[in-house]
Biotite code that builds the C-alpha atoms (Angstrom):
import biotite.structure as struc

atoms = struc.array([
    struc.Atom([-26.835, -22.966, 70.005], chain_id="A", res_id=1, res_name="UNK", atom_name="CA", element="C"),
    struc.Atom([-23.820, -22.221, 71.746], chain_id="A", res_id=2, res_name="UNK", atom_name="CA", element="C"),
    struc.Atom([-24.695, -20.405, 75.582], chain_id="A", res_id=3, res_name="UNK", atom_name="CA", element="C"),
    struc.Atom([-23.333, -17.393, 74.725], chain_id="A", res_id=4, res_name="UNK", atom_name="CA", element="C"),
    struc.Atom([-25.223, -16.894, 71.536], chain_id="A", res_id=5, res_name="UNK", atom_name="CA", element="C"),
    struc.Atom([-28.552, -18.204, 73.642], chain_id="A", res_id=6, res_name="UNK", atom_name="CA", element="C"),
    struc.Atom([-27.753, -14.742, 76.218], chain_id="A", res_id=7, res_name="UNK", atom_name="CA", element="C"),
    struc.Atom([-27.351, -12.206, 73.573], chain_id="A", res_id=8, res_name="UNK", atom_name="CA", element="C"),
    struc.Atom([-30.472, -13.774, 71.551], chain_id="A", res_id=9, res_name="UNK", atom_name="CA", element="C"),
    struc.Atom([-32.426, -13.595, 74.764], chain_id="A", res_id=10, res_name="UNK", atom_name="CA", element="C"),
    struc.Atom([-30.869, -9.572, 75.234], chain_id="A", res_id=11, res_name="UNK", atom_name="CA", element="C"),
    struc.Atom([-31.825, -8.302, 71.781], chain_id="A", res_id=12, res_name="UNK", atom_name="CA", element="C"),
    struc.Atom([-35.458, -10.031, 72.468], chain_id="A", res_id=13, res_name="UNK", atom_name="CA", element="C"),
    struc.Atom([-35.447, -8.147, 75.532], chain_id="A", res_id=14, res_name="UNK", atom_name="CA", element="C"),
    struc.Atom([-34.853, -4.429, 73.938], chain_id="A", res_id=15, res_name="UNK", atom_name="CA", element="C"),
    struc.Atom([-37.401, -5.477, 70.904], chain_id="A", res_id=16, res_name="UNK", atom_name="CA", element="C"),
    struc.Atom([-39.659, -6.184, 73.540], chain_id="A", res_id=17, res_name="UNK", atom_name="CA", element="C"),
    struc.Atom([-38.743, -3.177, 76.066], chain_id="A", res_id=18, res_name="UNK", atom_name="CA", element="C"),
    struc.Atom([-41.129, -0.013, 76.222], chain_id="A", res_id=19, res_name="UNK", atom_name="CA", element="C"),
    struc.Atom([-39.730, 3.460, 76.058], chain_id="A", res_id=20, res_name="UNK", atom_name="CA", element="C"),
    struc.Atom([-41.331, 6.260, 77.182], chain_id="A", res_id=21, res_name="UNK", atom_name="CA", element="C"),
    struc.Atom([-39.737, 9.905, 75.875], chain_id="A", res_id=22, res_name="UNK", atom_name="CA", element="C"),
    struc.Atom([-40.880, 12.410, 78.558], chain_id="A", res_id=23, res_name="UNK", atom_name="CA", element="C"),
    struc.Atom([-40.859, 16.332, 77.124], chain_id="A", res_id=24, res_name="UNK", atom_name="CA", element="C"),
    struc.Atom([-40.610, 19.409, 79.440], chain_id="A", res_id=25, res_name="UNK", atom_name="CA", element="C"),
    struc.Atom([-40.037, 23.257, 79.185], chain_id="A", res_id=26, res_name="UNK", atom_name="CA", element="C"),
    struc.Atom([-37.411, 24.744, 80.455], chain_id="A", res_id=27, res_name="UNK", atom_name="CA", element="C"),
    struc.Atom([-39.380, 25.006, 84.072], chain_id="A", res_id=28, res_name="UNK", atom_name="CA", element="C"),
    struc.Atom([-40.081, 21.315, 83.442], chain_id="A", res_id=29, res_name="UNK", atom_name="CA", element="C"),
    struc.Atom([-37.498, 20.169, 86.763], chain_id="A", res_id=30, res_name="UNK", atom_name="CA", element="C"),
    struc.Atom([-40.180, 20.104, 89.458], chain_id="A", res_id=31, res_name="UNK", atom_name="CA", element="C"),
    struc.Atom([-42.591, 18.258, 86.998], chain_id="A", res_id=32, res_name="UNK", atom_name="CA", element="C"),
    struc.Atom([-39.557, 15.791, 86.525], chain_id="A", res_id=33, res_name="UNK", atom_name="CA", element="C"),
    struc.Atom([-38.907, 15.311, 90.345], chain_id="A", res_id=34, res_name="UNK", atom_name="CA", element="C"),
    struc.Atom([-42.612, 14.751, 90.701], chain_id="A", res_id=35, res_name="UNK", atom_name="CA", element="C"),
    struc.Atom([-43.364, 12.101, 88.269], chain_id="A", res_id=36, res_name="UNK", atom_name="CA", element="C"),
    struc.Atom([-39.822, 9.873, 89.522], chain_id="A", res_id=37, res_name="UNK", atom_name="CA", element="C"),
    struc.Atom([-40.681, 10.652, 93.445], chain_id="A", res_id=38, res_name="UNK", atom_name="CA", element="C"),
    struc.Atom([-44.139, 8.923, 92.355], chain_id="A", res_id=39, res_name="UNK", atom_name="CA", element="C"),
    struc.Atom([-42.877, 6.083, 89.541], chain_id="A", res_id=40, res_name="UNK", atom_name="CA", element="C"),
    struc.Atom([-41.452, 2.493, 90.981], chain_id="A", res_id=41, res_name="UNK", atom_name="CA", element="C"),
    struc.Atom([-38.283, 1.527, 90.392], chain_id="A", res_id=42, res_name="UNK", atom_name="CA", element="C"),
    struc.Atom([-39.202, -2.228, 88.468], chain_id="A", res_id=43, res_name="UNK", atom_name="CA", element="C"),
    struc.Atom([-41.643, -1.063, 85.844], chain_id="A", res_id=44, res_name="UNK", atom_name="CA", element="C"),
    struc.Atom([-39.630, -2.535, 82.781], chain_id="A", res_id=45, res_name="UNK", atom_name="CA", element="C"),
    struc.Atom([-39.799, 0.258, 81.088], chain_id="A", res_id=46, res_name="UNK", atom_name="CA", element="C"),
    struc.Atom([-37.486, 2.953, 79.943], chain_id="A", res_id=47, res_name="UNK", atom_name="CA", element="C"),
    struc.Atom([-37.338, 6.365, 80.514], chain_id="A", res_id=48, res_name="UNK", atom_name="CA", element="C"),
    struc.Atom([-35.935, 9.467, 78.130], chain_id="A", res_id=49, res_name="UNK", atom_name="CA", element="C"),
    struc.Atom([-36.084, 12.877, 79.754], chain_id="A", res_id=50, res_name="UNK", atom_name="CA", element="C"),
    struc.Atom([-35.944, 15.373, 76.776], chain_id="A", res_id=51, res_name="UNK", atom_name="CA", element="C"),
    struc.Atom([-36.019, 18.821, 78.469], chain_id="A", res_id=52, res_name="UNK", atom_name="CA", element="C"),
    struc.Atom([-35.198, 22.079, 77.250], chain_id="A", res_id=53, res_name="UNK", atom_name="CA", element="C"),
    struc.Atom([-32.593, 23.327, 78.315], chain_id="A", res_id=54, res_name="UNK", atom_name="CA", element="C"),
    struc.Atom([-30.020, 26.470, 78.324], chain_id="A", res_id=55, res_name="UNK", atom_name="CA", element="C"),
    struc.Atom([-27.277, 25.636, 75.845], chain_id="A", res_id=56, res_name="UNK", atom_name="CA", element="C"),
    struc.Atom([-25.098, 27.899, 77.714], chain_id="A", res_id=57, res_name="UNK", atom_name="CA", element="C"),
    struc.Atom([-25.245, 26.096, 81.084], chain_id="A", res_id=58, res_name="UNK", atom_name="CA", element="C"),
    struc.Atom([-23.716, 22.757, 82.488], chain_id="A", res_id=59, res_name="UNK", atom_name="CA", element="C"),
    struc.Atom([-27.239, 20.823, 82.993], chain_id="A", res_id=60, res_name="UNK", atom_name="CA", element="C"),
    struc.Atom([-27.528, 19.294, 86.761], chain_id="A", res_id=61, res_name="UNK", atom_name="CA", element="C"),
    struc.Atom([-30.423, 17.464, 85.576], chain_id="A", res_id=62, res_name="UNK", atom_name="CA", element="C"),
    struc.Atom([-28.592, 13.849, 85.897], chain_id="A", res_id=63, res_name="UNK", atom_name="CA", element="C"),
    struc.Atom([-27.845, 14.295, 89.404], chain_id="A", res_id=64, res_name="UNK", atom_name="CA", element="C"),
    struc.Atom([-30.804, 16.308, 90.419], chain_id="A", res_id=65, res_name="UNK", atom_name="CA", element="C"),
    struc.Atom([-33.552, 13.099, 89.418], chain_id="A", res_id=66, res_name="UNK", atom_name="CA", element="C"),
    struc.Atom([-30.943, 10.931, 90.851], chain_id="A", res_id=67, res_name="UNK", atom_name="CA", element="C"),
    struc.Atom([-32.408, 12.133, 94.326], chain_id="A", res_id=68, res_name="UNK", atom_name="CA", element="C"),
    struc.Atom([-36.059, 11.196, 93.184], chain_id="A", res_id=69, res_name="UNK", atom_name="CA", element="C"),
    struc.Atom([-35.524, 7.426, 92.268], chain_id="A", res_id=70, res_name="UNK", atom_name="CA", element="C"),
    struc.Atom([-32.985, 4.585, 92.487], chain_id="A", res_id=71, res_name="UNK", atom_name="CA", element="C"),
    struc.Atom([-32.964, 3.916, 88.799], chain_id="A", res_id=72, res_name="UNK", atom_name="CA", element="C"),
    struc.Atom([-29.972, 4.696, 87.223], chain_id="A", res_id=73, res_name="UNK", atom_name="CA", element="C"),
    struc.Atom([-29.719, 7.948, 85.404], chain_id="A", res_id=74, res_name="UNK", atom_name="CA", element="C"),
    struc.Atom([-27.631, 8.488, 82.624], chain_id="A", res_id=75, res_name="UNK", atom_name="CA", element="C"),
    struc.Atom([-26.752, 11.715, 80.311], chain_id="A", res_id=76, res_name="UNK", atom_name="CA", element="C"),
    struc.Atom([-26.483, 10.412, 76.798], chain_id="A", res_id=77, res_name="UNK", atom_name="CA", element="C"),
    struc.Atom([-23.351, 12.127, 75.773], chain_id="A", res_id=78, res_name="UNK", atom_name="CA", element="C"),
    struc.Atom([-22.266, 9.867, 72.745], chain_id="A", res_id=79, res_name="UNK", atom_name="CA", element="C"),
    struc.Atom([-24.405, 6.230, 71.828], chain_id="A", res_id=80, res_name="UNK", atom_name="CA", element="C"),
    struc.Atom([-25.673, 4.205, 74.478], chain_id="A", res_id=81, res_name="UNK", atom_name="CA", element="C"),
    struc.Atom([-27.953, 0.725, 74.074], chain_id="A", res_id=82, res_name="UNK", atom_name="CA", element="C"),
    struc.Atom([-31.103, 1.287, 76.576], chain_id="A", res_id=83, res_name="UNK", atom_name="CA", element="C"),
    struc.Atom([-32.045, -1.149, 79.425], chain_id="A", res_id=84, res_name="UNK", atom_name="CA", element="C"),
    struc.Atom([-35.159, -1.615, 81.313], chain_id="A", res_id=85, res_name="UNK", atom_name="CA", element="C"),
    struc.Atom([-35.574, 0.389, 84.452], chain_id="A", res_id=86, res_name="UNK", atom_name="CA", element="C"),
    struc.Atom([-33.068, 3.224, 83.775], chain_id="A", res_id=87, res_name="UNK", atom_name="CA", element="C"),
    struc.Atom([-33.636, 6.835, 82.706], chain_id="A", res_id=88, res_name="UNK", atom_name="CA", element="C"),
    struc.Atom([-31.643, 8.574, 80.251], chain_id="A", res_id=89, res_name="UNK", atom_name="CA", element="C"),
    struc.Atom([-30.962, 12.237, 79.266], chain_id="A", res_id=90, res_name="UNK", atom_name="CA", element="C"),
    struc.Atom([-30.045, 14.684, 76.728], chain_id="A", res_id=91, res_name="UNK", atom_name="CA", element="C"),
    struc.Atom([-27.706, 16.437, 77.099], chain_id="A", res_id=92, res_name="UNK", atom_name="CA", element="C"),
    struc.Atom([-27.203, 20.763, 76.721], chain_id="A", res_id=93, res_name="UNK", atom_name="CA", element="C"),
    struc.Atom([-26.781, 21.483, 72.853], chain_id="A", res_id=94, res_name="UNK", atom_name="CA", element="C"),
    struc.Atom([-27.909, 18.609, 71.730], chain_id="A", res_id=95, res_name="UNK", atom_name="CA", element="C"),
    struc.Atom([-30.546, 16.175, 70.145], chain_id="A", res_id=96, res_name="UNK", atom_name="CA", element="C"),
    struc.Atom([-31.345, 12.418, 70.390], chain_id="A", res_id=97, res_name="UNK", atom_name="CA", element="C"),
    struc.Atom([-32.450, 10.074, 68.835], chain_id="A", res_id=98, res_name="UNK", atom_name="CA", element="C"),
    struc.Atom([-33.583, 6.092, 69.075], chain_id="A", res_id=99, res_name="UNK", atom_name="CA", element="C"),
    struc.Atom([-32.447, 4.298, 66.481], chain_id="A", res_id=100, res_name="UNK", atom_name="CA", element="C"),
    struc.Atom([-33.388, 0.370, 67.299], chain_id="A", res_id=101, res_name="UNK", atom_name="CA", element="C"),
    struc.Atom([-32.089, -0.175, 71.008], chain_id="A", res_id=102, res_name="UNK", atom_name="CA", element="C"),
    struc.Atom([-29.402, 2.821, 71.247], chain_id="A", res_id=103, res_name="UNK", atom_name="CA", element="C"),
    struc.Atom([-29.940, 6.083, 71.977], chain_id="A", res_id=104, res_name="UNK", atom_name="CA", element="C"),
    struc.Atom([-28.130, 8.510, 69.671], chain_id="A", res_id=105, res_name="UNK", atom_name="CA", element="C"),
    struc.Atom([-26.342, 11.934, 70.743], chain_id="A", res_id=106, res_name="UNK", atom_name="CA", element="C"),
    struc.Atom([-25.993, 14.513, 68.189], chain_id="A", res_id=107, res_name="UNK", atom_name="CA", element="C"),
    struc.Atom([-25.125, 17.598, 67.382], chain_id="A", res_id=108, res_name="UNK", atom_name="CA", element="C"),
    struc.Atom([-28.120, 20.301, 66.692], chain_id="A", res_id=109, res_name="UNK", atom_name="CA", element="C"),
    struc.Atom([-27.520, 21.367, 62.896], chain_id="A", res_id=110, res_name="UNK", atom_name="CA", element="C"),
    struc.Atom([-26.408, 24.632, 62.321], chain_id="A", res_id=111, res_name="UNK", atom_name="CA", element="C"),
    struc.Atom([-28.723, 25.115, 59.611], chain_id="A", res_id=112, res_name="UNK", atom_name="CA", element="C"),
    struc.Atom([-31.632, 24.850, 62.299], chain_id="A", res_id=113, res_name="UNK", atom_name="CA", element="C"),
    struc.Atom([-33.570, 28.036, 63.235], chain_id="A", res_id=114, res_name="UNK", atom_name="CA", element="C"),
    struc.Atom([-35.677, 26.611, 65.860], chain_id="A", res_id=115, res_name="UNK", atom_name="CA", element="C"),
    struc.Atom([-34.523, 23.161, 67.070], chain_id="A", res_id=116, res_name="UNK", atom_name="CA", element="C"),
    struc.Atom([-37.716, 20.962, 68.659], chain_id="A", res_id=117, res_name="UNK", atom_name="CA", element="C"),
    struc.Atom([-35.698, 17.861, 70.601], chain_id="A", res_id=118, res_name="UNK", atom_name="CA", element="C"),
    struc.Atom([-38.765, 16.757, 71.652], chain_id="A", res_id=119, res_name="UNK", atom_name="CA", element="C"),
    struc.Atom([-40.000, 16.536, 68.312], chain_id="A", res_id=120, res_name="UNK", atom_name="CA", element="C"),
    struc.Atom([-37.130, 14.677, 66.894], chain_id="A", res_id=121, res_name="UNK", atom_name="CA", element="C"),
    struc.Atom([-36.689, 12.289, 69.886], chain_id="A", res_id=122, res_name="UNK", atom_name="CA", element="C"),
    struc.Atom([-40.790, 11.271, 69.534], chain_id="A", res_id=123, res_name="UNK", atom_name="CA", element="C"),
    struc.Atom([-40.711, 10.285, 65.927], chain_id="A", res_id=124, res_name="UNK", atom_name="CA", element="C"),
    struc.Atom([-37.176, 8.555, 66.253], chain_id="A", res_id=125, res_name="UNK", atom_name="CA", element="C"),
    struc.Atom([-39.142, 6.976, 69.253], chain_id="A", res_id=126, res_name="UNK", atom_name="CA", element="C"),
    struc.Atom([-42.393, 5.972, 67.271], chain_id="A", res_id=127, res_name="UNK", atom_name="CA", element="C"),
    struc.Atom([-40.230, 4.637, 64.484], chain_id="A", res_id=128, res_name="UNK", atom_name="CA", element="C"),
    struc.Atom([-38.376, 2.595, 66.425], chain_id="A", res_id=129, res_name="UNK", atom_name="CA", element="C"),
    struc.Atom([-40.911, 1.088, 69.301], chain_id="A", res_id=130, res_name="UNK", atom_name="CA", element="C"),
    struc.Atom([-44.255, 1.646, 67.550], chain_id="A", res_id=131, res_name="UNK", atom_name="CA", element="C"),
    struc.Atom([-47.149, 0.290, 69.786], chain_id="A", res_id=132, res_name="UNK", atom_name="CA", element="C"),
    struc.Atom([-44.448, 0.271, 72.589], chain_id="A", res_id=133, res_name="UNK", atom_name="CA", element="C"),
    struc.Atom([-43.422, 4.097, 72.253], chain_id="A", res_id=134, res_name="UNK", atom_name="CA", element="C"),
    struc.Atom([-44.904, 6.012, 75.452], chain_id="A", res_id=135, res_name="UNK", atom_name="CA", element="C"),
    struc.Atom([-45.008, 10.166, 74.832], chain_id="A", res_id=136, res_name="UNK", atom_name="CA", element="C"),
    struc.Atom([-45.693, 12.574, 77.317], chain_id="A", res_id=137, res_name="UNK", atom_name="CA", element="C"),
    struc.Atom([-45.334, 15.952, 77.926], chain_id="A", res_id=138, res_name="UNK", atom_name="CA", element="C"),
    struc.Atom([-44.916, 17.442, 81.547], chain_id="A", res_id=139, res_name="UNK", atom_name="CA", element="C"),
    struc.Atom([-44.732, 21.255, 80.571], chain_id="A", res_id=140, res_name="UNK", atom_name="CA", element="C"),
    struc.Atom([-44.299, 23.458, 77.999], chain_id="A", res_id=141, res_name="UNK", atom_name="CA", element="C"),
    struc.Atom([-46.138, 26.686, 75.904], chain_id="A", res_id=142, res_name="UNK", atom_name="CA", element="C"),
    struc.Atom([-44.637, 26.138, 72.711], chain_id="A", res_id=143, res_name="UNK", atom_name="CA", element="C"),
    struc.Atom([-45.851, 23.224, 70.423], chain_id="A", res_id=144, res_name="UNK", atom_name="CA", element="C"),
    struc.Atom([-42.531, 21.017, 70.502], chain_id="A", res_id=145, res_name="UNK", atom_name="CA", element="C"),
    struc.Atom([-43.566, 17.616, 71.065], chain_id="A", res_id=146, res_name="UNK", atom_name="CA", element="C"),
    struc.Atom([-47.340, 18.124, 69.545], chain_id="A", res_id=147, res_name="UNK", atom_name="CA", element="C"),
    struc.Atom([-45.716, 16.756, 65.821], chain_id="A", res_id=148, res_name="UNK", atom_name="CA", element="C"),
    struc.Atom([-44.165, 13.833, 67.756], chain_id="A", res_id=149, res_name="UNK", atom_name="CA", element="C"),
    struc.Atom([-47.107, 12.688, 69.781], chain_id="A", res_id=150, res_name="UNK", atom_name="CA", element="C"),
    struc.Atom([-48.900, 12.359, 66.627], chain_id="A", res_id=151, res_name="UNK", atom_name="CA", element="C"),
    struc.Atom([-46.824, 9.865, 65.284], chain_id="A", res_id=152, res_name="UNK", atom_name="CA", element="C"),
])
């Protein structure tokens, strides 16, 4: 086997291997957020997927708002991006995401939706894709997105 065929075998073993955790929150989720990366260490191997709600009508500040809790890198998922350990990744305003093996997804909400759950559809994407290595919690919230995901 050639050397560079030996580095991206050992890199697609890695993000088989790689836990995700998916990490819901209400709209008055931020402090929650801040909380939980002031507290979490920088070299846990995992990955992290903030799906918060947020205003559709507003440029989120999220990305560089965690980036002053922790010195993993932080990421808005505008388009497809493959995930790495020890980095933390975010929707984006107006729309959902999606794992689907080891890249995160953007997408558009459908305009057929009456009440979109991103939580929802990131945790079963998640649970599909990582099984016994998908991680779900829930900071905040008082409606029930993210209770149909967890139970995946």
């Amino acid at each position: 086997m050639s050397p560079k065929k030996s580095i991206m075998s050992k890199k697609n073993n890695l993000s088989d291997h790689l836990p995700v955790v998916g990490i819901g929150a209400s709209a008055g989720g931020l402090e929650a957020f801040k909380t939980f990366f002031d507290k979490i260490p920088i070299n846990t191997g995992m990955t992290f997927v903030l799906i918060p709600h947020l205003d559709p009508g507003h440029k989120s500040l999220m990305e560089e708002i965690i980036r002053r809790y922790t010195d993993m890198p932080v990421t808005q998922v505008k388009t497809r991006i493959k995930i790495e350990p020890n980095q933390i990744y975010i929707l984006p305003p107006n729309r959902n995401l999606t794992l689907n093996g080891s890249e995160l997804v953007s997408s558009d909400i459908p305009g057929t939706v009456g009440i979109n759950l991103p939580v929802d559809i990131f945790f079963r994407s998640l649970a599909l894709a990582k099984k016994k290595l998908a991680i779900g919690v829930i900071l905040s919230g008082t409606m029930q997105d993210g209770a149909m995901g967890l139970s995946r």
